[in-house]
C-alpha positions as CSV (number, residue, x, y, z in Angstrom):
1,X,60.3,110.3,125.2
2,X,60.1,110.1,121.3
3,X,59.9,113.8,121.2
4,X,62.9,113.9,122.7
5,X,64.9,111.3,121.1
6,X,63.3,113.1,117.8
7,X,65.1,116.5,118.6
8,X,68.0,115.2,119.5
9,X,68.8,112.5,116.8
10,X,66.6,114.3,114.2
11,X,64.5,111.2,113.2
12,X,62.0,113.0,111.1
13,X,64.2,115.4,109.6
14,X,66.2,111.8,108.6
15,X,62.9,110.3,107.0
16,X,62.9,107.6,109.8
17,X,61.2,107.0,113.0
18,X,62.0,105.1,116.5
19,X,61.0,101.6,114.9
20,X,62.8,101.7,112.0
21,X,66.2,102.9,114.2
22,X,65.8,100.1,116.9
23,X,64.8,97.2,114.1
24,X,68.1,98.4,111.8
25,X,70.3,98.4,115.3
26,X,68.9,94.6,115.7
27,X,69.7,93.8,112.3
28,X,73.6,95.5,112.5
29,X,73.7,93.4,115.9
30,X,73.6,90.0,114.3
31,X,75.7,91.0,111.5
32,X,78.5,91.9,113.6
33,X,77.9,89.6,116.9
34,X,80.4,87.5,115.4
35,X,83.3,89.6,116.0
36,X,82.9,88.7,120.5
37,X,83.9,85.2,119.4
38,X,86.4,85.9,116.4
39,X,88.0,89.1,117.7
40,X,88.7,86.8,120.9
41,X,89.8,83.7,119.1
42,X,92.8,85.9,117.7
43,X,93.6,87.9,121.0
44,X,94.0,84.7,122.3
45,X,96.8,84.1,119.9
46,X,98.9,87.1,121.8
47,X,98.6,85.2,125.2
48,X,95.6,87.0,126.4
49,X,93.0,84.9,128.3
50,X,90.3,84.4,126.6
51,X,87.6,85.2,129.0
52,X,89.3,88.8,129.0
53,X,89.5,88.8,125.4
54,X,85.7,88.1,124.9
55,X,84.7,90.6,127.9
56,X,86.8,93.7,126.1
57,X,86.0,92.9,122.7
58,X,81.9,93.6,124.2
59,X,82.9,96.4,126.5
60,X,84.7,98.6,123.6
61,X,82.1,97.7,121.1
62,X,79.2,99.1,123.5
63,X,81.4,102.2,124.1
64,X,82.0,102.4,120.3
65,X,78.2,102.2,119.9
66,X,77.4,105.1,122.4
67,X,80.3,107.7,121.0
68,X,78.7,107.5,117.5
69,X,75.3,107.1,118.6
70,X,75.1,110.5,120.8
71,X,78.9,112.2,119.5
72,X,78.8,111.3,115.8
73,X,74.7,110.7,115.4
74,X,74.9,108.1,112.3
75,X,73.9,104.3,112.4
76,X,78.1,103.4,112.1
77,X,79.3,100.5,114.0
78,X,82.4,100.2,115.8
79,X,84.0,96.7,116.3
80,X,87.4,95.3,116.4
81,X,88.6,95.1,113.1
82,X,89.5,92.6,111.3
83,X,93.0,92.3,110.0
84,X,94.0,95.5,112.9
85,X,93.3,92.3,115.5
86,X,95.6,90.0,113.4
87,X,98.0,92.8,113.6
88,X,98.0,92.8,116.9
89,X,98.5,89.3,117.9
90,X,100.7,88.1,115.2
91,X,102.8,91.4,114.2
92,X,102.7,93.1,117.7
93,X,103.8,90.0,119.8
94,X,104.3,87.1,117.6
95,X,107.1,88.9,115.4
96,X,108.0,92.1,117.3
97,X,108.1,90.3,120.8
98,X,106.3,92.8,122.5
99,X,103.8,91.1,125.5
100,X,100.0,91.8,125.1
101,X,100.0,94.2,127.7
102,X,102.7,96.3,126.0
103,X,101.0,95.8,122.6
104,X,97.9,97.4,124.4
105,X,99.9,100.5,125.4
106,X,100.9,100.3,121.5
107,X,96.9,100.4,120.6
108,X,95.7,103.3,123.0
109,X,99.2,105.6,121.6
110,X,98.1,105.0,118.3
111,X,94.5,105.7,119.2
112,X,95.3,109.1,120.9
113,X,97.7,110.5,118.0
114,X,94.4,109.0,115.6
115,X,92.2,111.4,118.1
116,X,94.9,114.2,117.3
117,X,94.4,113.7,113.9
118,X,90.8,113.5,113.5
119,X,90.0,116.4,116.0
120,X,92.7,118.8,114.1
121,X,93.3,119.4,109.7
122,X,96.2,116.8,109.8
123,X,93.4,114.5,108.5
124,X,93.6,116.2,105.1
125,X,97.3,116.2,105.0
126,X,98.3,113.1,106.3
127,X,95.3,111.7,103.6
128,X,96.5,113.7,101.1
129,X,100.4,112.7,102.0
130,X,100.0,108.8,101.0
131,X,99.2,107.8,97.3
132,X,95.8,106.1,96.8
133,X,97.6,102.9,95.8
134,X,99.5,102.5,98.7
135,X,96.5,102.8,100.8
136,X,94.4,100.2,99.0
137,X,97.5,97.9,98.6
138,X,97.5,97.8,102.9
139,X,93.6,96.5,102.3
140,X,94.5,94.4,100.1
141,X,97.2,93.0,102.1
142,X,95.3,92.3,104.8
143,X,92.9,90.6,103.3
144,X,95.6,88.2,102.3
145,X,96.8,87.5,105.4
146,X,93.0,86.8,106.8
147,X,92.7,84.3,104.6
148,X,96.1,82.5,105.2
149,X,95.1,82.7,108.9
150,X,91.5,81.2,108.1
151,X,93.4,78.7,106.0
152,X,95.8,77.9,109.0
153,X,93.1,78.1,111.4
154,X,91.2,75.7,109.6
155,X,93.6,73.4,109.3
156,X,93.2,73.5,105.1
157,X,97.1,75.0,104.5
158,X,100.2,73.7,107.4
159,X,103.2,74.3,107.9
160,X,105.4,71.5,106.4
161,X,109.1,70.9,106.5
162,X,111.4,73.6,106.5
163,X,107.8,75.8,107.2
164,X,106.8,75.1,103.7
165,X,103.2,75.7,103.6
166,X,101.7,72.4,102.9
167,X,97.9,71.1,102.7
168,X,96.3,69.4,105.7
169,X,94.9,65.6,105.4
170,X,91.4,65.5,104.3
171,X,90.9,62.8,106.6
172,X,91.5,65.1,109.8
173,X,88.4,66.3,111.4
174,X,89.3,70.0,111.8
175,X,89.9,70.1,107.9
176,X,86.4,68.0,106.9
177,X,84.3,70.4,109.8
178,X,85.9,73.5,108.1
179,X,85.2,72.3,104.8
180,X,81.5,71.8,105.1
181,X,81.1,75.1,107.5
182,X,82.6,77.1,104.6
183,X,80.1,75.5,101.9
184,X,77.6,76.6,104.4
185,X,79.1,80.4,105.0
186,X,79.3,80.9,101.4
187,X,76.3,79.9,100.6
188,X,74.9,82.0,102.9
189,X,77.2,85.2,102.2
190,X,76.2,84.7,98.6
191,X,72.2,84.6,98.9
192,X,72.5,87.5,101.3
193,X,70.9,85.8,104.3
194,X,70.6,87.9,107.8
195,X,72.9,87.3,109.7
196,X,74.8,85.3,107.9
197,X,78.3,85.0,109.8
198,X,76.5,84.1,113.0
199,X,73.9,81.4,111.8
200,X,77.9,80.4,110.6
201,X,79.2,80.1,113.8
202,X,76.0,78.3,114.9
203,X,76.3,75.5,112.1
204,X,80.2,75.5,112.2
205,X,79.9,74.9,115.7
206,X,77.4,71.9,115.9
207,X,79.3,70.4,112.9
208,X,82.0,70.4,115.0
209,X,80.9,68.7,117.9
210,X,79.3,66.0,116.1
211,X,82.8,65.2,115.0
212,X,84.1,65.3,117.8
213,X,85.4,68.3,118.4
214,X,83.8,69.8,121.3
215,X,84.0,68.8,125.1
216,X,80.7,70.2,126.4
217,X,81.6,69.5,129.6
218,X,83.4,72.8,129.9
219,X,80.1,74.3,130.4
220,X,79.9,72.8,133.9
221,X,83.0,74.6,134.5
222,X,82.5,77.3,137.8
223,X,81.8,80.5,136.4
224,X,85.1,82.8,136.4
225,X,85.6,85.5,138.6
226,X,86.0,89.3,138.0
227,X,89.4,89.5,138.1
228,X,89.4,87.3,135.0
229,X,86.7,88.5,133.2
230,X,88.5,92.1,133.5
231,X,92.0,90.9,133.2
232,X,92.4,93.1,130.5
233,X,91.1,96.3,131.3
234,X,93.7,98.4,131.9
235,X,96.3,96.3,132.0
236,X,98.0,98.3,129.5
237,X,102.2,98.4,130.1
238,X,104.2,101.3,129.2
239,X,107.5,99.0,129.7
240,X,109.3,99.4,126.6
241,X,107.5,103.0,126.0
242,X,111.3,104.1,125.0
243,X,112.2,101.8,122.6
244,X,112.1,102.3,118.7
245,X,110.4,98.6,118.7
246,X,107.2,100.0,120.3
247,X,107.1,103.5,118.1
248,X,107.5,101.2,115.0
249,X,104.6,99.2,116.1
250,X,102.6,102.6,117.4
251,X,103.8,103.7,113.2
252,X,102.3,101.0,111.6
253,X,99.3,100.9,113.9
254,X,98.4,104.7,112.9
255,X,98.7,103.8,109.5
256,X,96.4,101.2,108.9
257,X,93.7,102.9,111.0
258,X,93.7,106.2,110.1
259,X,93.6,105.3,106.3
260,X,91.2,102.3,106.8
261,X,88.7,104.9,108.7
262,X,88.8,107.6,106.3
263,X,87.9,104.8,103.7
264,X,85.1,103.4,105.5
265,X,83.7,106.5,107.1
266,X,83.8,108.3,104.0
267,X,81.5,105.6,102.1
268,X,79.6,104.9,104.9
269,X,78.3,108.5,105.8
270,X,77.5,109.0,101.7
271,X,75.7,105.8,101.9
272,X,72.8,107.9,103.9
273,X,73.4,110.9,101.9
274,X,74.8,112.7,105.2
275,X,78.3,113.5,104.3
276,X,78.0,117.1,106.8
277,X,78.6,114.0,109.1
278,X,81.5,112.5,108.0
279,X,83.3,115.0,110.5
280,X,81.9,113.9,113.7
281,X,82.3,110.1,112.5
282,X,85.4,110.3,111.7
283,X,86.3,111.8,115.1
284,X,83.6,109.1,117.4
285,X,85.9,106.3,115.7
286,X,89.1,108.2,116.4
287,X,87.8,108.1,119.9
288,X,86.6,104.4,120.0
289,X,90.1,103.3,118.8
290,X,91.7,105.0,121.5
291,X,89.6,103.5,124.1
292,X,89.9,100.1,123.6
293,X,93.5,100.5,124.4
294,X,91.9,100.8,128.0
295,X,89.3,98.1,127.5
296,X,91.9,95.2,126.4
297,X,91.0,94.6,122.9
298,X,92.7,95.7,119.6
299,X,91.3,99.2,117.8
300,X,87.7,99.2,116.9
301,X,86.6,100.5,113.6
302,X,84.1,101.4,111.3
303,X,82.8,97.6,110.2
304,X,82.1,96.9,106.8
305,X,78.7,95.6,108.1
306,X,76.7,98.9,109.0
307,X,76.1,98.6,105.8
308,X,73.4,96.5,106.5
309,X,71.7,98.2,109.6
310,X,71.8,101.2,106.7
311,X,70.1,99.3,104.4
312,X,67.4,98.1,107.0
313,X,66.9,101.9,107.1
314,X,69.2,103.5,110.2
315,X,69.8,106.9,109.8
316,X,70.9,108.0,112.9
317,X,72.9,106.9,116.4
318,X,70.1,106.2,117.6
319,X,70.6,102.7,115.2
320,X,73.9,102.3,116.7
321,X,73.5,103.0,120.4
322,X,70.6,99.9,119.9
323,X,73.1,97.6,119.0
324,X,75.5,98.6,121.5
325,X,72.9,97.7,124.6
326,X,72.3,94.2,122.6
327,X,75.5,93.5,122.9
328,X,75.9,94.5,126.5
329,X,73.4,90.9,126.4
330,X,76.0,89.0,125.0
331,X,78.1,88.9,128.1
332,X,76.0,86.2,129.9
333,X,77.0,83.5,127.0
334,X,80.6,83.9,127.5
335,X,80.7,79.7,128.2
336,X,78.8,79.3,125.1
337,X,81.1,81.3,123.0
338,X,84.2,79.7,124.7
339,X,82.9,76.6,123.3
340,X,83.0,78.0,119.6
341,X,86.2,76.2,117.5
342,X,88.5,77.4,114.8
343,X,86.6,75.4,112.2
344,X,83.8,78.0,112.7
345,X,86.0,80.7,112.8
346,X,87.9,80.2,109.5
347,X,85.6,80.6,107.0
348,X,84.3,83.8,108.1
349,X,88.0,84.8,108.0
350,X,88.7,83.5,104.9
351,X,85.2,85.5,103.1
352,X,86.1,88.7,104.9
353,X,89.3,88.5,103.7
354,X,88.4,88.1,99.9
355,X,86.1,91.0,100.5
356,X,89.0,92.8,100.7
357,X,90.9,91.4,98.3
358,X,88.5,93.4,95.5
359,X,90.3,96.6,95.8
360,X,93.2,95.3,93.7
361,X,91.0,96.7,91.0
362,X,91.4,100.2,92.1
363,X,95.1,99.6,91.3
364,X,96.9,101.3,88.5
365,X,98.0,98.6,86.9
366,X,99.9,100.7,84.1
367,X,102.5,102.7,85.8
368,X,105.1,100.4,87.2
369,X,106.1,103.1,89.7
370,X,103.3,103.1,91.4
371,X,102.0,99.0,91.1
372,X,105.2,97.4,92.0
373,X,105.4,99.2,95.7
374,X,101.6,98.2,95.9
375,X,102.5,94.4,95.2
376,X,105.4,94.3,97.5
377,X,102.9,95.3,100.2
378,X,100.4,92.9,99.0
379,X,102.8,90.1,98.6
380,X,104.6,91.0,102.2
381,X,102.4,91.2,104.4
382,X,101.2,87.5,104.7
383,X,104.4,86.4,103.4
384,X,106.2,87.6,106.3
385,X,103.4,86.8,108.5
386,X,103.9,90.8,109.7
387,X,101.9,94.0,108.6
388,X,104.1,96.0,110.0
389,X,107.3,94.7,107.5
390,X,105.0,94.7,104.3
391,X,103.7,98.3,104.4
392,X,107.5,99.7,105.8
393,X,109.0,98.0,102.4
394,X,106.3,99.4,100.2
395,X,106.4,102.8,101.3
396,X,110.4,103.0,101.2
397,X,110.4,101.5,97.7
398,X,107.5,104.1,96.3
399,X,109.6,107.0,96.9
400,X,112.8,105.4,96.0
401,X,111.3,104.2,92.4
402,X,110.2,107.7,91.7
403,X,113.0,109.5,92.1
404,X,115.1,106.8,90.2
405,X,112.3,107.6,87.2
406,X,113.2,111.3,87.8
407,X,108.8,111.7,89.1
408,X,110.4,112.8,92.7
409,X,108.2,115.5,92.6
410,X,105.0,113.1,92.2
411,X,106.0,112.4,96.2
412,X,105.1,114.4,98.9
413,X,107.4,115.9,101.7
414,X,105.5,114.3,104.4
415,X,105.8,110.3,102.5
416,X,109.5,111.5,102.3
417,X,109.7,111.7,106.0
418,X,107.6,108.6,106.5
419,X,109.8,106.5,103.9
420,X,112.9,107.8,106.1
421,X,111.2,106.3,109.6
422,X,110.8,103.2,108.4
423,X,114.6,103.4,106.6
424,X,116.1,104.2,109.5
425,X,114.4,101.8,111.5
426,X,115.6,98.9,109.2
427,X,119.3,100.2,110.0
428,X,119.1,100.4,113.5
429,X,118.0,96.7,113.3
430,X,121.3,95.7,111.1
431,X,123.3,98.1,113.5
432,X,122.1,96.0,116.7
């Protein structure tokens, strides 16, 4: 058996060995456990039953897990990402009125023309086509607009009158439980503990119900039945297939996760010094993403937190198909994680988000032409509570400002066309 898994994941040719891959997949598994009961929290928002939510969010992660473990053959993980699941709930059916289902058929498009473009050279040009600020101004967007949803979720920011955002009364017990659950999170994020966002959820959640918070009762509840638990499989609706609404949302969909892959793959593969993998990766997530279309979940993507199973020493997929069969576990304590409240939810998405609020340093602050279309992205996107709207007017404005400073060659052909789809989309909006 270890000779085998040796040949095929090449563990001594990796400077690792079976022990070190299956104790770096337990590690990655309680660094991203989280995401069942997060990911699920914010489907929820889109109408989705929850029980649903929870059961795809596991169900595309393990599939993630086993494409990059035996297809790709490095210690990545694939979840749900954070910020593409806000996108979903909020942008997707909140603003664009699209139903869950329909927004489903939105993720498994966008994951199929992502699979298109990993498995062909349109990687390079469609990479190459979009200006480095642009793509870190959409991370940095989205990090805003996690933490104005932790903040709402939390109960810290409100909407006051005339939807002026307001702060919540310290004296309410969803503000004072999210307030001592963050000075826990942070403290933990900050001293590096294991684990970290799930001991979170754990402490957020007792704090919670010793407020008051939490009817335990609900564990006594009859346990739900297939059809439930798989609601969302499949139930993917081609409805409004031939509208531009849903090829807008399928747009801005492919956007944010073909550049957020190439990103993360990219660092993640020289991490282990194995960039001859980066191919393969890149291609297991395209994959991933277009599966959990099917599943019922928003894309999954390569998490920020394989870092750590990496740093416990994974080399290979044999790290990542480990935490994929853990989390196959995790579907027995769906009435535990049912049970988890937004208090213990917010302040994980408030931290991630300020993660990604760092790469507003990568900015060129200098050259007008290219800052200002990155702010209006930044500032947009939570502003207008849609993803979508904040990356459309920063990428017509970019090509607009350069060719008003005479740079129109600084553009590429292929941002022209994208600026233009976006355009014209805005018009057919005034038109109806």
């Amino acid at each position: 058996m270890y000779n085998w898994m040796d040949r095929f994941f090449g563990l001594k040719e990796n400077g690792t060995s079976v022990r070190r891959e299956l104790l770096a997949g337990l590690i990655g598994f309680f660094t991203v456990v989280y995401i069942i009961a997060v990911n699920s929290l914010i489907l929820s928002e889109s109408g989705m039953p929850i029980e649903a939510a929870i059961i795809a969010t596991i169900g595309a992660s393990v599939f993630g897990a086993l494409v990059m473990g035996f297809w790709g053959n490095v210690p990545i993980l694939l979840i749900p990402g954070m910020g593409i699941n806000a996108l979903f709930s909020y942008t997707l059916v909140q603003a664009m009125g699209l139903t869950w289902q329909e927004a489903l058929a939105v993720v498994f498009v966008s994951g199929a023309i992502f699979v298109a473009v990993a498995f062909t050279r349109f990687a390079k040009v469609l990479s190459a086509a979009v200006p480095h600020s642009l793509k870190e101004a959409i991370t940095v967007g989205l990090g805003l607009f996690l933490m104005l949803l932790g903040l709402e979720k939390g109960g810290i920011v409100i909407n006051g009158e005339g939807s002026i955002l307001a702060l919540g009364s310290v004296s309410d017990p969803l503000v004072l439980s999210t307030a001592l659950t963050f000075v826990i999170a942070i403290v933990l994020f900050i001293r590096n503990v294991p684990g970290n966002f799930l001991i979170t959820i754990v402490a957020g959640t007792v704090i919670a119900f010793l407020f008051g918070m939490i009817d335990l009762s609900q564990l006594n509840e009859p346990a739900m039945s297939a059809s439930e638990a798989f609601a969302g499989f499949g139930a993917l609706s081609f409805t409004s297939f031939l509208t531009m609404g849903f090829w807008v949302a399928v747009f801005s969909l492919t956007m944010v996760l073909v550049f957020e892959n190439i990103g993360l793959v990219h660092g993640q593969v020289n991490f282990i010094e194995r960039p001859e993998k980066y191919k393969r990766a890149f291609q297991a997530t395209s994959i991933g993403s277009m599966a959990s279309g099917v599943f019922g979940t928003s894309p999954t993507v390569a998490s920020v937190e394989t870092l750590a199973g990496m740093a416990a020493g994974g080399r290979t997929g044999l790290t990542a198909i480990t935490t994929g069969l853990l989390f196959l576990g995790a579907a027995f304590f769906i009435p535990v994680i049912k049970l988890i409240p937004d208090s213990a939810i917010a302040p994980i998405l408030i931290i991630i988000g300020a993660l990604m609020l760092q790469n507003i340093k990568d900015l060129d602050m200098k050259d007008m032409s290219e800052s200002i279309p990155a702010f209006l992205i930044i500032v947009l996107i939570p502003f207008t509570y849609s993803i979508a709207d904040g990356i459309a007017i920063g990428f017509i404005m970019y090509p607009l400002l350069k060719v008003g400073l005479g740079k129109w060659r600084e553009v590429t052909p292929a941002l022209y066309i994208i600026a233009a789809l976006f355009l014209a989309n805005y018009i057919f909006q005034f038109i109806g």
